[in-house]
C-alpha positions in Angstrom: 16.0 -20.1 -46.7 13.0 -18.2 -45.4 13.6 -19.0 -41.9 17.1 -18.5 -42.5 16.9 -15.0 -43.2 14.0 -14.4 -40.5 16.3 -15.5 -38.0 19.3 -13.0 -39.4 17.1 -10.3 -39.4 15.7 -11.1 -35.8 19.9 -11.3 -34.7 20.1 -7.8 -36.5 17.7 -6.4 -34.4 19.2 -7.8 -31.4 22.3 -6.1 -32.0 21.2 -2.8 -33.7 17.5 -1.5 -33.0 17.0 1.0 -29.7 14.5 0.2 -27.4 12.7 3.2 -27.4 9.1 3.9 -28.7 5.9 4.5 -28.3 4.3 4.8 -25.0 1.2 2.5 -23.8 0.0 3.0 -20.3 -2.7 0.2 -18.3 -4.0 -1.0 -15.3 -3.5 -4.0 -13.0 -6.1 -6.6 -14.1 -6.6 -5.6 -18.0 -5.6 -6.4 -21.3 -3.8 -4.3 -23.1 -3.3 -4.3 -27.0 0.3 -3.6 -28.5 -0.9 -2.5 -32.2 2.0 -3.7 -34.9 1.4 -0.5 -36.9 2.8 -1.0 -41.3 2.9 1.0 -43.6 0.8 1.2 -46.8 1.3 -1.8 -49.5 3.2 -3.7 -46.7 2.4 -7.3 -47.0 3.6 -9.4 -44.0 5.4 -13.0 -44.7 7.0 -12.8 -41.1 6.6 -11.0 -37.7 8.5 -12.3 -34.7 7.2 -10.6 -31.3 9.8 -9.8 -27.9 9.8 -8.7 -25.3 13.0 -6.8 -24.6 12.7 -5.8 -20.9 12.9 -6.6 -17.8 14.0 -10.2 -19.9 14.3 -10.7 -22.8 11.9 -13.3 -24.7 10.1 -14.5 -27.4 6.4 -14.0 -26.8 4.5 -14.7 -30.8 5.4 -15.3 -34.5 3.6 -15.4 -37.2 5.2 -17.8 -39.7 4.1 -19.3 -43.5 0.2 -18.4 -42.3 0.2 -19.8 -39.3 0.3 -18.2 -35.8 2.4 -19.0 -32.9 1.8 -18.0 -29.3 2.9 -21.1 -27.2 6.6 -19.7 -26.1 7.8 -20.3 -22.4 7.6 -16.4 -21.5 6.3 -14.8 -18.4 3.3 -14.3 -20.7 2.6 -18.3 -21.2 -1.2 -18.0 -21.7 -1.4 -14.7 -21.4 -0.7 -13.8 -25.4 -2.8 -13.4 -28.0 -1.7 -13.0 -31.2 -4.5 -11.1 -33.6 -4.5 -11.5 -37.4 -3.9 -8.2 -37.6 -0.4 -9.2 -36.0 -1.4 -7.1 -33.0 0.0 -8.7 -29.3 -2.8 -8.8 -26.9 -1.5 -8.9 -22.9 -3.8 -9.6 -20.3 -4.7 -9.6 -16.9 -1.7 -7.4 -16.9 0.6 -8.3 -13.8 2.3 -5.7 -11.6 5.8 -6.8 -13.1 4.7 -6.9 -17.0 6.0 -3.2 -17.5 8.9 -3.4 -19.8 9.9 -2.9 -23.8 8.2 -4.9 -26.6 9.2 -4.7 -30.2 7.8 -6.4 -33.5 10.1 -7.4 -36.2 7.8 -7.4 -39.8 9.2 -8.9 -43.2 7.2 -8.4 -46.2 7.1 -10.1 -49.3 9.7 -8.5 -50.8 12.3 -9.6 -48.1 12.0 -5.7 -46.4 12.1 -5.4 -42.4 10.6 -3.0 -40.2 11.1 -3.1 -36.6 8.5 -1.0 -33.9 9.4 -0.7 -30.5 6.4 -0.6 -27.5 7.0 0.8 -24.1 4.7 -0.7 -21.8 4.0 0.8 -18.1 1.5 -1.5 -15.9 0.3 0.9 -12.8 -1.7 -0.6 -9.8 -5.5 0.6 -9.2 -5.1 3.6 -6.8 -7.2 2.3 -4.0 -9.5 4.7 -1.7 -7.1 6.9 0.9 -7.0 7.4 4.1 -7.3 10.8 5.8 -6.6 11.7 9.7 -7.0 15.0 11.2 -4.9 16.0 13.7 -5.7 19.4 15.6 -2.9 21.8 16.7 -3.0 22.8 20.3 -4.1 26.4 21.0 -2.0 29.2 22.0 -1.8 32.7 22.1 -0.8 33.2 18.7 -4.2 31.8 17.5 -7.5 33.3 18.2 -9.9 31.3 20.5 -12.4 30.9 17.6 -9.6 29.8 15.4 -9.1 25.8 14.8 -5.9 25.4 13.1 -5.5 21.6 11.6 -3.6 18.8 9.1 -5.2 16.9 7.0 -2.9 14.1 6.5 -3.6 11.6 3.3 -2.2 8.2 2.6 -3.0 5.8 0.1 -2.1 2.2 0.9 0.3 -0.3 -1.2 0.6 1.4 -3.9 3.5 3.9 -5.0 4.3 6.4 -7.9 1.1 8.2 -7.1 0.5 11.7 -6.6 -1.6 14.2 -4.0 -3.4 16.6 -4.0 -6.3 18.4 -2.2 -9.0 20.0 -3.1 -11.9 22.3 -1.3 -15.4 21.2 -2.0 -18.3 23.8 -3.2 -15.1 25.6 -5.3 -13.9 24.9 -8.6 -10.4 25.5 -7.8 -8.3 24.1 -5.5 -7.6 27.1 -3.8 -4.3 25.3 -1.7 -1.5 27.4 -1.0 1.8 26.2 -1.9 3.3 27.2 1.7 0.7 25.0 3.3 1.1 22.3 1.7 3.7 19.7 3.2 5.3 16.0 2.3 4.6 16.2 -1.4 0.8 17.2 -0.9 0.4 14.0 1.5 0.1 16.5 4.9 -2.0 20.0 4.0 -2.6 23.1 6.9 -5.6 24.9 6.9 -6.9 27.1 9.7 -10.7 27.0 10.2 -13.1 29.8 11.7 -16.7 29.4 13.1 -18.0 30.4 9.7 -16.3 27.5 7.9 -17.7 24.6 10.1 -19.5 22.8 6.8 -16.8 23.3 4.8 -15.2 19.8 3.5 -11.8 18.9 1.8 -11.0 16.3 -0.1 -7.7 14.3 -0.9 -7.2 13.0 -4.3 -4.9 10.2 -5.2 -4.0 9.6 -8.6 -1.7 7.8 -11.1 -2.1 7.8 -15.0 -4.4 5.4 -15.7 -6.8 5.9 -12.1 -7.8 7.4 -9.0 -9.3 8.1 -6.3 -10.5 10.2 -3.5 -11.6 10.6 0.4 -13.0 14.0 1.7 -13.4 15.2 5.1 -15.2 17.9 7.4 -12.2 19.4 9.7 -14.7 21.5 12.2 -16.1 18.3 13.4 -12.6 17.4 14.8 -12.1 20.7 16.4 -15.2 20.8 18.1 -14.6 17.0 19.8 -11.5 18.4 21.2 -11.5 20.1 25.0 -12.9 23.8 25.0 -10.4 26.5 25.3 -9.7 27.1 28.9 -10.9 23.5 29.7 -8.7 20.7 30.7 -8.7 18.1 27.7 -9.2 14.5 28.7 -5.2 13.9 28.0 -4.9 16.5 31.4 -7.5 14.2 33.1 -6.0 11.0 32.8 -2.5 12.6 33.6 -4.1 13.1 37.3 -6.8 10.2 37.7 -4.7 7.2 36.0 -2.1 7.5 38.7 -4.3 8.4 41.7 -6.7 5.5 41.0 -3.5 3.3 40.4 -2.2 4.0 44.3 -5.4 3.8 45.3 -5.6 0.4 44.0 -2.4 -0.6 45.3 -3.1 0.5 48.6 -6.0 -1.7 48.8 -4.3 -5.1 47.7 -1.9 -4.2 50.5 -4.5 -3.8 53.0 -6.5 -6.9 52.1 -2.9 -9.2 52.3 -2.0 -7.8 55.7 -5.5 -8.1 57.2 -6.0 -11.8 55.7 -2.6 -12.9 57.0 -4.5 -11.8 60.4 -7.2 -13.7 60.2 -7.7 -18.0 60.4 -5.1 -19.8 61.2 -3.1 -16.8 61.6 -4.8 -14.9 64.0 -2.9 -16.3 67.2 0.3 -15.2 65.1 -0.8 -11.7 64.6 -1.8 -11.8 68.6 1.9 -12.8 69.4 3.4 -10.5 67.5 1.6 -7.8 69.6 1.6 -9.4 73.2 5.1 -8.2 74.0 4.9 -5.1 72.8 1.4 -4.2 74.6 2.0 -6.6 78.0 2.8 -4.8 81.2 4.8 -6.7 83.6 3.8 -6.8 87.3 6.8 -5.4 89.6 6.9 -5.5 93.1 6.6 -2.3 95.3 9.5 -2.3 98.0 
């Protein structure tokens, strides 16, 4: 009759409870522990454990004292069920976000019913930032470097950027130059700023991360103003050196058909065009 009503309850829930609750936020690679919160004077005889989404499965029960984790779920050896009815998940996969509830019965045949939302987020790894230099013109001073700092954090999504200016405790960026949801930032650099370093900053709720850079030491690889840049060089040597080279192979296959064997045809081919035939004076 216990398991009777257990089971009704449990169908109850099915067709009745929302799946919205509490919020619980991890990490790839950790445990996490869903905490089966009662009230006061509450004495548990039941407690069934599901997972409600993505799928929707039985993960633990506790049932006449005993405790049950063994159910063919996603989490198949990845449950533990505490005696304090509390769920423990873990290492938490990149597809274990979804909605958990509890179903509790106490002694005196009440039911309570808490819902979990759980959100797994991946460990922001270390970006990646490339500075690219804008070409000068007149509108810029010579002196002035104008650059993007361009930030990107690999395989991972649902993360956000931002930037931030080292030695200061703000971050001092601009909405207007900011570009691409704070992946691409413009900054324009003077001689006075040559030490001055920025860093990108990667972060999701539960980690981050961050790689900074020194801009000046980009500008001052690139060609001096009034300089031709090495792009201007190779647009003139590559091509020179390549008819150069072609002119070459030509010369060495006409010469070699010349020579050996071949030298009596070469010979023949310019007899009758250099022999004089003897005509006689009247």
């Amino acid at each position: 009759m216990a398991m009777w009503s257990l089971w009704a309850l449990l169908l109850w829930e099915v067709l009745f409870i929302p799946v919205a609750g509490a919020q619980v936020l991890s990490k790839v690679g950790d445990s996490v522990l869903l905490v089966a919160e009662r009230p006061p004077a509450f004495q548990v005889r039941e407690a069934i454990w599901r997972s409600l989404w993505p799928s929707e499965e039985l993960l633990a029960m506790f049932f006449q004292g005993s405790l049950e984790t063994l159910y063919h779920s996603r989490f198949l050896g990845r449950a533990w069920l505490h005696s304090n009815l509390s769920l423990e998940l873990g290492p938490l996969e990149p597809g274990d976000s979804g909605n958990f509830s509890v179903l509790m019965v106490d002694t005196g045949g009440r039911a309570q019913t808490q819902t979990l939302q759980l959100k797994v987020y991946d460990i922001v790894p270390r970006p990646v930032v490339h500075v690219f230099i804008a070409v000068a013109g007149d509108a810029l001073p010579l002196t002035t470097c104008q650059v993007f700092l361009s930030c990107w954090a690999p395989n991972i999504s649902d993360v956000t950027y931002s930037w931030r200016q080292e030695g200061t405790m703000d971050l001092g960026m601009e909405a207007h130059s900011l570009f691409t949801d704070g992946q691409v930032l413009s900054v324009s650099l003077g001689p006075g700023e040559k030490d001055v370093a920025y860093s990108c900053i990667v972060s999701n709720p539960v980690s981050w991360d961050l790689a900074t850079v020194t801009p000046w030491e980009s500008c001052h690889r690139e060609a001096a103003p009034g300089k031709a840049s090495y792009k201007d060089v190779l647009l003139v040597v590559v091509p020179v050196s390549l008819l150069l080279t072609l002119a070459g192979l030509f010369s060495a296959w006409h010469w070699g058909r010349c020579s050996g064997k071949k030298k009596d045809l070469c010979a023949d081919r310019v007899a009758p065009e250099t022999e004089n035939p003897l005509v006689d004076l009247p």
